[in-house]
N, C-alpha and C positions, 0 to 999 in steps of 0.2 A: 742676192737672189739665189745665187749658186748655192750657199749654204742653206737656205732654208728648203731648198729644192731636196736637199740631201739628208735632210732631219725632219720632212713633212710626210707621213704614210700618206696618200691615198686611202679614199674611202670604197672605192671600187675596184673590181679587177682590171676594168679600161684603163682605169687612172693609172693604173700600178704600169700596164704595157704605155700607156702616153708618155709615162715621166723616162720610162725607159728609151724609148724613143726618141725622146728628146734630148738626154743626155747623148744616144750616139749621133743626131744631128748636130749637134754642138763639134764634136771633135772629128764626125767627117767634114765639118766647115773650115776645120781649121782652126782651130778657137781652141785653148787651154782653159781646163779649170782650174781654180786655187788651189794649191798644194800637193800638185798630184804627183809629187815627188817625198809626199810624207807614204809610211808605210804603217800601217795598221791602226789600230782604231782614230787615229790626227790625221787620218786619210779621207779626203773627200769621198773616193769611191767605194770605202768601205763605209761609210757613213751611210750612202745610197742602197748599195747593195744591204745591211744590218736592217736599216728605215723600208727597203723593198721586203726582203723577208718578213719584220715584223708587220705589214699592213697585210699581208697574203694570208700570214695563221690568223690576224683578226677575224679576215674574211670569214676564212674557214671557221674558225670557231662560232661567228654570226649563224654562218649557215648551218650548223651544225644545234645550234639552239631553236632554231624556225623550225627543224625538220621533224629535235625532240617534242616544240608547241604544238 
């Protein structure tokens, strides 16, 4: 779930701050994620962070075609 968590955009801005969210509930619990001793792109949090950027420009580019309709 961890990985699909980190390779899944979000369709909305909410979703994009909930998965964020969630992930720092996770590690202020105390809880590791997979690999998060790899660095760069075999990194989970870069996985997250890369999947949270690309769902945000979606966005934007969404809103940006509604506003040119």
């Amino acid at each position: 779930a961890d990985w699909r968590l980190a390779t899944t955009p979000p369709t909305t801005l909410a979703g994009v701050a909930a998965v964020l969210r969630f992930a720092n509930e996770i590690e202020e619990g105390g809880m590791e994620w997979p690999n998060t001793d790899a660095v760069g792109p075999e990194g989970w949090h870069y996985q997250l962070r890369a999947t949270m950027a690309a769902a945000i420009e979606a966005l934007i580019k969404a809103q940006a075609g509604k506003a040119v309709a």
